[in-house]
Structures are given as C-alpha cells and as structure tokens.
C-alpha positions as CSV (number, residue, x, y, z in Angstrom):
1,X,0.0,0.0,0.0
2,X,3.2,2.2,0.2
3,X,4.4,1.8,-3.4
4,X,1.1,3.7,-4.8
5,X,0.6,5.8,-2.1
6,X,4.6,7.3,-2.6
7,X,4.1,7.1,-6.3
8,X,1.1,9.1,-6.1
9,X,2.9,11.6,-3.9
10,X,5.3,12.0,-6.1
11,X,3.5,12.6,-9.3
12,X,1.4,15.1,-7.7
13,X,4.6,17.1,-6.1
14,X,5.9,17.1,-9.5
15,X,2.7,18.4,-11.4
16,X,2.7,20.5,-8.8
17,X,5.5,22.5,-9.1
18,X,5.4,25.8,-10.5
19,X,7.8,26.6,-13.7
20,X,8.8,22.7,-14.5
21,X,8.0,23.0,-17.7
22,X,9.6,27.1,-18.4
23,X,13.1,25.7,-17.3
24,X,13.6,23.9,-20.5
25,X,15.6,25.8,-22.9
26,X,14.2,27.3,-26.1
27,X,14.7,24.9,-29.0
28,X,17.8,25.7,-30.8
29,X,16.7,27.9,-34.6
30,X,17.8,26.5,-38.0
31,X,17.8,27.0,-41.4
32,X,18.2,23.9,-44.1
33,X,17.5,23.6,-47.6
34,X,18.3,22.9,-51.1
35,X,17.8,25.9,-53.6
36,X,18.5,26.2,-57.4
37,X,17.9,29.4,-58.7
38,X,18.0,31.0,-62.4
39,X,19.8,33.9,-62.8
40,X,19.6,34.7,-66.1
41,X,16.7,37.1,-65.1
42,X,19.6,39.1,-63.1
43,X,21.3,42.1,-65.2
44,X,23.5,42.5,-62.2
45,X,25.3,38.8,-62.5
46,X,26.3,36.1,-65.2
47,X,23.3,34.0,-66.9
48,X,23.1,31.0,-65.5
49,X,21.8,28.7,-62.4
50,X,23.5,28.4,-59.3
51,X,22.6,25.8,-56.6
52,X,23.1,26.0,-52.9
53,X,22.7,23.3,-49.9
54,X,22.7,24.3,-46.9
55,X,22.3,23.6,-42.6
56,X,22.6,25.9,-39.6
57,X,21.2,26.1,-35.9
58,X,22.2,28.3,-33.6
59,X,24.8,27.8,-31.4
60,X,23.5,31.1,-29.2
61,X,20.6,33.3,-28.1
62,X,19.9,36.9,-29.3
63,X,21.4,38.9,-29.5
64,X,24.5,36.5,-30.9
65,X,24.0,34.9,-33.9
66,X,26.7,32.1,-33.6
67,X,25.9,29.4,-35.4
68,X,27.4,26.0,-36.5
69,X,26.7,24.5,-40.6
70,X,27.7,24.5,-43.6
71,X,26.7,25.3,-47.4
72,X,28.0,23.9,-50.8
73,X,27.0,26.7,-53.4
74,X,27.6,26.0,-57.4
75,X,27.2,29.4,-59.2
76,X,28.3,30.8,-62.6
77,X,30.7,32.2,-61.8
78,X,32.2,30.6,-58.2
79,X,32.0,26.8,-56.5
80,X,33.0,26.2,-53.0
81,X,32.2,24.6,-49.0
82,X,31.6,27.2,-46.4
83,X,31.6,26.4,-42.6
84,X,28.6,28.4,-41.4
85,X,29.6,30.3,-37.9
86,X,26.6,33.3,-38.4
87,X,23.2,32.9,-38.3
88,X,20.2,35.5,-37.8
89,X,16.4,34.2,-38.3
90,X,13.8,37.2,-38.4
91,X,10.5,35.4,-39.1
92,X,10.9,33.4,-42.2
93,X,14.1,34.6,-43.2
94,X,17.8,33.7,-42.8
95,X,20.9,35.3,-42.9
96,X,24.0,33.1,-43.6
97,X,27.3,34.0,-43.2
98,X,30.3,31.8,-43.0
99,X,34.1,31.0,-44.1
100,X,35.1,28.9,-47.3
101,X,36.7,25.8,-46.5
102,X,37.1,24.6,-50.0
103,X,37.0,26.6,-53.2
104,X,36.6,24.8,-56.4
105,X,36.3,27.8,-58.8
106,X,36.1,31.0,-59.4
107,X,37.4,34.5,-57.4
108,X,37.1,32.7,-54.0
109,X,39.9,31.3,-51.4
110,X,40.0,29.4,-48.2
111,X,39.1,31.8,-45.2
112,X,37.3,34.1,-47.7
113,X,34.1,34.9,-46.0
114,X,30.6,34.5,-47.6
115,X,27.3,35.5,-46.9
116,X,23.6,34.5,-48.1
117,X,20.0,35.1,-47.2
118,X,17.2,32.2,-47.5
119,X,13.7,33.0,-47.1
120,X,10.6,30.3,-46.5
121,X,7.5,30.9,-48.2
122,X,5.9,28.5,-45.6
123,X,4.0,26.9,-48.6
124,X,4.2,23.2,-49.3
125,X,7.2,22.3,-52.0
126,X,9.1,25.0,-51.7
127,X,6.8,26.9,-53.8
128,X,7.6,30.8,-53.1
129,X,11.4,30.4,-51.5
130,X,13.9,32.4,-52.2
131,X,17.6,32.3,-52.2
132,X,20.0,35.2,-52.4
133,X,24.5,34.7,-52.5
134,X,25.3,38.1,-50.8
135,X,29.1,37.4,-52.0
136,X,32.4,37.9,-50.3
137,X,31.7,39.6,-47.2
138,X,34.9,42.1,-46.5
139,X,34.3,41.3,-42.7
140,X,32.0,39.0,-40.9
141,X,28.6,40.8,-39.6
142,X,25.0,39.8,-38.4
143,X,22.8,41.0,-40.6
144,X,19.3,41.1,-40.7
145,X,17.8,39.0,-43.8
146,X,16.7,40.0,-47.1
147,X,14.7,38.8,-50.1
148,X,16.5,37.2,-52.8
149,X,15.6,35.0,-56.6
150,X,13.0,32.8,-56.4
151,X,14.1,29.2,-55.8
152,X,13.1,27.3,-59.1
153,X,13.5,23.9,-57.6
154,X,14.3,22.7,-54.1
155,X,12.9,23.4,-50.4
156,X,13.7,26.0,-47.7
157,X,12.6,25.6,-44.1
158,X,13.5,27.8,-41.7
159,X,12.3,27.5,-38.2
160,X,12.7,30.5,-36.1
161,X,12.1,29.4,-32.3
C-alpha cells in the first residue's frame, strides 16, 4: 500500500511544481534547404543557375548569432564549402554568413568569407522560397535578412524558435 501511495505523492509534487515546464531551454533555430535558382533574369550577375545546400542552428541566443553548418554553393561564376559560424532568423528569413573551407572555382579562397539570405515561403514544395549569394563579405557581420531570386527547384525551411 506504500508503493502507490509514494508514487502518487510523487507525481502530484511534480505536477505541482510551478515553472517545471519554463526551465527547459528554447529549442535551438535553423535554417536547411536545397535551392537552385536561375539567374539569367539578373542584369546585375552572369546567366546562369547556381545551386546551394545548406544547414545551420544556432549555437547562441539573441542577441548573438553564432551558429554551427555548412553550405556547398555552385554558381556561374564561383563553386565552393563554407563552414557556417553566423546565423540571424527574423521570421521566415535567414541570414548566412560563414568562411570557405574549399573553393573549387572562381574568385574565391580558403578563409574568404561568404554570406547569403534564404527565405521560407511556408507553402508546401518549396513553392515561393527564395535564395540570395550576398558574396564575399569584407568582414564577418549579423545582418538582418533579405529577399532574394526565387528558388526554381528545391525546399527551404526555416524554423525561427
């Protein structure tokens, strides 16, 4: 008759206490995806696709935006890996930013640092997502994210809390 009666106790001290469930830490933001975008439509860059893949969570809380990833980007003009350190979620937007570890092609080094923007349209299929290659950052910065091409096909999710 003990073993209930202490069992009991127990799960009623423990419903009972106030806060249990508020200690738990937020859940960690990310951003993943797979986005190829045509940027033939872009007077400002060379005609062609590029094609980025891509994971980050934060490795912080605001007002930091460490972050641990990486990215493998294919554009006309540049291929590399980037290790991504940066990463600011506003709503359904991302802001990437990160260091190449490999560079295949094009005016890019190792330790040159990158940055991008993804946004999440929220619809199903990736249907509305855009994708934007900032470039070569001159120094790393949190920035807040912006609207890029639309992603022709692939799938952005970004999940902000």
């Amino acid at each position: 008759m003990r073993k209930p009666l202490a069992i009991g106790a127990t799960l009623i001290a423990a419903l009972a206490a106030p806060g249990a469930a508020a200690a738990r830490p937020p859940a960690n933001q990310f951003a993943v995806g797979s986005a190829k975008t045509d940027l033939s439509i872009d007077i400002m860059t060379s005609d062609g696709l590029e094609h980025a893949s891509f994971s980050a969570h934060n490795s912080s809380q605001f007002p930091n935006c460490d972050a641990k990833g990486q990215m493998v980007y294919k554009g006309p003009t540049a291929e590399f890996t980037a290790d991504i350190d940066q990463l600011v979620i506003m709503d359904r937007g991302a802001y990437l930013g990160g260091s190449v570890t490999k560079a295949t092609t094009g005016p890019v080094s190792v330790g040159t640092s990158v940055a991008f923007d993804a946004f999440d349209s929220g619809q199903p299929a990736g249907t509305g997502d855009q994708f934007l290659f900032e470039g070569f950052a001159v120094m790393p910065l949190c920035l807040t994210p912006v609207l890029g091409h639309a992603v022709t096909s692939g799938n952005i999710v970004i999940k902000p809390t």
